[in-house]
C-alpha positions in Angstrom: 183.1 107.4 128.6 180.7 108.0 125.7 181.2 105.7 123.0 181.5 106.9 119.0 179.0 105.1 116.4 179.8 104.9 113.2 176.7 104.7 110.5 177.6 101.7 108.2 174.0 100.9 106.8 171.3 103.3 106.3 167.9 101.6 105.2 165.1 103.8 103.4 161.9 102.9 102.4 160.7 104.5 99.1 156.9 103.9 98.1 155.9 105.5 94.4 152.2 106.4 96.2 154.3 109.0 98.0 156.8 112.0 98.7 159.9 110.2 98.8 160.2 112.6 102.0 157.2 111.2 103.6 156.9 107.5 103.4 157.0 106.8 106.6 155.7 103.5 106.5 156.8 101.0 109.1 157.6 101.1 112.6 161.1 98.5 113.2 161.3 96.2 116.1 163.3 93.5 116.9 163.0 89.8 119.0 164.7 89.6 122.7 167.6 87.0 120.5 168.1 89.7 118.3 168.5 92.5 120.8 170.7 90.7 122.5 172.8 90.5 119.2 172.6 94.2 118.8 173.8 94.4 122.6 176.8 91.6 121.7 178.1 94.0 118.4 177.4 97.2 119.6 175.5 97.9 117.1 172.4 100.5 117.2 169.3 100.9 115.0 168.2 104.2 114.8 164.6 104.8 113.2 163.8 107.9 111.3 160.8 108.8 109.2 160.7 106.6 106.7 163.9 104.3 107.5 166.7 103.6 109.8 170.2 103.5 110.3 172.7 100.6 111.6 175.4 102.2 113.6 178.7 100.4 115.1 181.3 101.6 117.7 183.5 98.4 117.3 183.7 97.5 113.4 186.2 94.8 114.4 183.1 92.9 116.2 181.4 92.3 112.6 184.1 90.9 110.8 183.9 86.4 110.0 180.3 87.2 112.3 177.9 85.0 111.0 175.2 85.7 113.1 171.8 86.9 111.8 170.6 90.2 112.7 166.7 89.9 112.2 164.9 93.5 112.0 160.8 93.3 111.7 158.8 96.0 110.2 155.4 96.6 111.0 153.2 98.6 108.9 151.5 101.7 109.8 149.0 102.4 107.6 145.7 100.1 107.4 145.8 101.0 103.8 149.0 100.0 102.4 147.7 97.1 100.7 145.4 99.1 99.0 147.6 101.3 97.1 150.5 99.3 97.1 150.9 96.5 94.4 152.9 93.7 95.3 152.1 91.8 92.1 148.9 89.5 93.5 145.7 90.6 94.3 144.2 91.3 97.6 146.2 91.2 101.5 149.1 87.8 102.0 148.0 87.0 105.3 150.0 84.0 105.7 153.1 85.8 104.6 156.1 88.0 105.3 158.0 89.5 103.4 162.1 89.7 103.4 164.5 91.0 102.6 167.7 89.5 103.1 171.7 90.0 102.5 172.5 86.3 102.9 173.4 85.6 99.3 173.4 88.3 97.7 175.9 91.3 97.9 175.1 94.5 99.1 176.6 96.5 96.9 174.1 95.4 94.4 172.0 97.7 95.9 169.0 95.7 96.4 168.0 92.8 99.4 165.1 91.7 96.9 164.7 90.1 93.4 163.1 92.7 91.4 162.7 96.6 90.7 159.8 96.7 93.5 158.9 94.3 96.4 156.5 91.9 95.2 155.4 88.3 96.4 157.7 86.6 95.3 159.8 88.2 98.1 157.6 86.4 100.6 157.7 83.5 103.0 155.4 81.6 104.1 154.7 82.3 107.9 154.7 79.3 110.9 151.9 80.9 112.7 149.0 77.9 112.5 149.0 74.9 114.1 147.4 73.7 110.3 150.5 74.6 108.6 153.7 72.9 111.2 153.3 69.6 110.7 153.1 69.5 106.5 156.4 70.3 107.2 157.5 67.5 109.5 159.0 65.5 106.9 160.9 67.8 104.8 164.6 68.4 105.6 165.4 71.6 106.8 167.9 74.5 105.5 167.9 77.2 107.6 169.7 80.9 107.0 171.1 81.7 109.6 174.3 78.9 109.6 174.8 78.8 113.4 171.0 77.1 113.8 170.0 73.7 113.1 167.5 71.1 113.8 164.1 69.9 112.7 160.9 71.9 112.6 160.2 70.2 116.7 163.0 72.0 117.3 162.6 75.5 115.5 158.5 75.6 117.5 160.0 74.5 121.1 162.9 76.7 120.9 161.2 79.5 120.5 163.6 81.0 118.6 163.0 83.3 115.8 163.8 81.4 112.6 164.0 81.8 108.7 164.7 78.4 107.0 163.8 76.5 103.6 162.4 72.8 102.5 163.6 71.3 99.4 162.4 68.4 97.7 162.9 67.5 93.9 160.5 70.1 92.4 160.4 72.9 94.9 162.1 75.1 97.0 159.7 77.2 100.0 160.8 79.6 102.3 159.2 79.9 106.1 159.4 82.3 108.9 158.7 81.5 112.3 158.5 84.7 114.7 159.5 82.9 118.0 155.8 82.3 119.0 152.8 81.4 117.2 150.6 83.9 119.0 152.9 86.8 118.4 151.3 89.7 116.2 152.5 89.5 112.7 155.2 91.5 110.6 154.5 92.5 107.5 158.3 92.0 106.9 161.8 91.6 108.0 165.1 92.7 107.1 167.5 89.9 107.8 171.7 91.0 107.7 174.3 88.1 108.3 176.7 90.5 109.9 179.9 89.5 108.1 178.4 90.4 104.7 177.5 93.7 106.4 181.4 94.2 107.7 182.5 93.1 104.3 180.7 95.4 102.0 180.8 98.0 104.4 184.8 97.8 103.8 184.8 97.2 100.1 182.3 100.5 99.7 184.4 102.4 102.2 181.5 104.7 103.1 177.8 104.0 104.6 175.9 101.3 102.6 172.7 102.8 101.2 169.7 101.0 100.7 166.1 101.6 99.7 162.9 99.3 100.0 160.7 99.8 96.7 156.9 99.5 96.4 155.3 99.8 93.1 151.8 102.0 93.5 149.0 100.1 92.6 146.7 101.4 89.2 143.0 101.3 88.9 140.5 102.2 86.3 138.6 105.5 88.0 134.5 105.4 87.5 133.1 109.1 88.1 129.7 108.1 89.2 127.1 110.9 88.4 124.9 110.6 91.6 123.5 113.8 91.8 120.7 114.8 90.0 121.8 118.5 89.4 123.2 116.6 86.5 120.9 115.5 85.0 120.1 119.0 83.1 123.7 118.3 81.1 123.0 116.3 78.0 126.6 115.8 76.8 129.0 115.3 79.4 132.7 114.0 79.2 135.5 113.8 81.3 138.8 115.2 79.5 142.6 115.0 80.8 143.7 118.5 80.9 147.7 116.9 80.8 147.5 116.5 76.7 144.1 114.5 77.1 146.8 111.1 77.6 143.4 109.5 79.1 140.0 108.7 77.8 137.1 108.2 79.2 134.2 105.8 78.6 130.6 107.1 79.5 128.4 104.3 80.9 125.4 103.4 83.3 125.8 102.9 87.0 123.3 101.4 89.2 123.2 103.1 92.2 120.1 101.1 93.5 117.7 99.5 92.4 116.0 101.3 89.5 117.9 104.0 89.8 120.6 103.9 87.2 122.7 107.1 86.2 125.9 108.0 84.2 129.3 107.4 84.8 132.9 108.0 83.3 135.6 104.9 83.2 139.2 105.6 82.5 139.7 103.5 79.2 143.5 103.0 80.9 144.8 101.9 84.5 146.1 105.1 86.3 148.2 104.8 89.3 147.2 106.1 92.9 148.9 109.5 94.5 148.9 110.7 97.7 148.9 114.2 96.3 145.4 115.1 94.3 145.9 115.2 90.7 143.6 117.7 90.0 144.2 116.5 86.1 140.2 115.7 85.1 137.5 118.4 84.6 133.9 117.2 84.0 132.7 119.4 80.4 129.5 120.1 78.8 130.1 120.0 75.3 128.0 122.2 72.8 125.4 121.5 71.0 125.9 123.9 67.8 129.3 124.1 66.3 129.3 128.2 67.3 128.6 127.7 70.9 131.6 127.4 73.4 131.6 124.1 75.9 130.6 124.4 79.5 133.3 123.5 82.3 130.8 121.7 84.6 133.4 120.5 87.7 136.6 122.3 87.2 138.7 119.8 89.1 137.4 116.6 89.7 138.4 114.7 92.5 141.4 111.9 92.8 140.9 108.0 93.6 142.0 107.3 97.1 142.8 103.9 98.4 139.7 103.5 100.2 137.4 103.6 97.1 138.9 100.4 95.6 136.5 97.8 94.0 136.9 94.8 92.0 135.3 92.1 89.9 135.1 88.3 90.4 135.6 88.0 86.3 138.8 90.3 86.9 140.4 89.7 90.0 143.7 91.3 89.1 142.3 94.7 88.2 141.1 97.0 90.3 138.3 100.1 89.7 138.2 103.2 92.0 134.5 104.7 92.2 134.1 108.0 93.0 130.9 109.2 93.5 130.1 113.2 92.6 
């Protein structure tokens, strides 16, 4: 007999660098104990661009469960972290992010602390034999409330794990996949089960839910580096949307003694997966009675792989584009 799922959770991920349609971002997998769990419930993920659902066919298994349902994402594009700002500069390595329904209600609409994901919505991750034993002598809180043990326990187990250490001053949250040679998640979306039955009942229709990443902004330098240029003696980039954005004309050193002109954004603009096409490069007149000369027509848009930065200005970020 073919069994009936019904969708209680749908998950979407929503990046501002993109179509809301498109953000396909992450591909979802999940450990053997948490497949297992899916199994136990029957409960179903099913992926779709740019999210998934969480189907049941026995709602009655979910109810007082306090099992947690661990789901890791893994990212897709090598360039996320480059137009994606998660409010720190440059790629957490030793992190993961998560998002989490533990103490917090779903119908709030949000498994993280802020309008976007940032790094504060981060654990630190178990995956170096450095960083295990700092933690030996902490005691340890773990969220899922069916585990327990000390961190001896959590490595030889092999058990995936999310658990915290407090002491007087601090609270830290860690992740441990199960192995420390396993290839690392950018995140995962951890669901004690109960709260999943309960809000699903209180809502009375499928819980929706969207991941939000804030599009990183950069200062764009057009970079004269041809020399057809050179003929122009009063260049400017203008913003054909109200002229919102000025531009700066400086010097760029290409090489060595070779330094030409260039055009900096006076303000941060944020980074599109669709061109712009907002900026034309002018020639403006020399006599009051002459007309200015539309050099470039459309200049083109930062993309993620033209990002720069300075080591007196770490948190801000410059896009050159070379035309």
């Amino acid at each position: 007999m073919n069994q009936s799922f019904t969708n209680i959770a749908t998950f979407r991920f929503v990046h501002e660098f993109m179509d809301p349609e498109v953000a396909d971002l992450f591909t979802v997998q999940l450990s053997g104990d948490s497949r297992r769990l899916l199994s136990n419930l029957q409960l179903l993920i099913k992926p779709f661009n740019g999210g998934f659902h969480l189907l049941c066919s026995d709602l009655e298994l979910l109810q007082d469960e306090q099992s947690l349902l661990m789901i890791r994402l893994f990212l897709k594009d090598p360039y996320f972290y480059n137009y994606t700002d998660l409010g720190g500069g440059g790629r957490p390595d030793l992190k993961v992010f998560h998002f989490s329904n533990a103490d917090k209600s779903f119908l709030s609409g949000r498994l993280f602390s802020g309008d976007y994901v940032t790094i504060k919505d981060s654990l630190d991750l178990i995956g170096s034999a450095a960083l295990a034993p700092d933690l030996e002598s902490f005691e340890i809180d773990f969220l899922d409330p069916t585990e327990s043990g000390d961190l001896n326990t959590i490595i030889s187990s092999q058990k995936e794990s999310v658990f915290y250490t407090k002491n007087q001053n601090d609270k830290r949250g860690y992740y441990f996949s199960g192995s420390l040679l396993e290839k690392k998640a950018f995140g995962i979306v951890s669901l004690v089960i109960g709260n999943l039955y309960n809000d699903f009942i209180e809502n009375g229709d499928v819980l929706e839910f969207e991941i939000k990443f804030k599009t990183l902004q950069s200062h764009w330098k057009y970079i004269l580096s041809d020399p057809v240029y050179d003929k122009f003696s009063n260049l400017s980039v203008v913003d054909l949307k109200g002229n919102e954005i000025q531009f700066q004309i400086g010097d760029f050193e290409i090489q060595p003694n070779k330094i030409v002109r260039s055009f900096e954004s006076r303000s941060l603009i944020p980074f599109k997966s669709i061109n712009q096409a907002r900026f034309q490069l002018i020639d403006k007149p020399s006599e009051p009675n002459q007309s200015e000369k539309v050099v470039i027509k459309a200049l083109p848009s930062a993309t993620p792989n033209q990002l720069f930065m300075t080591p007196s200005k770490p948190d801000i970020f410059f896009s050159h584009i070379f035309i």
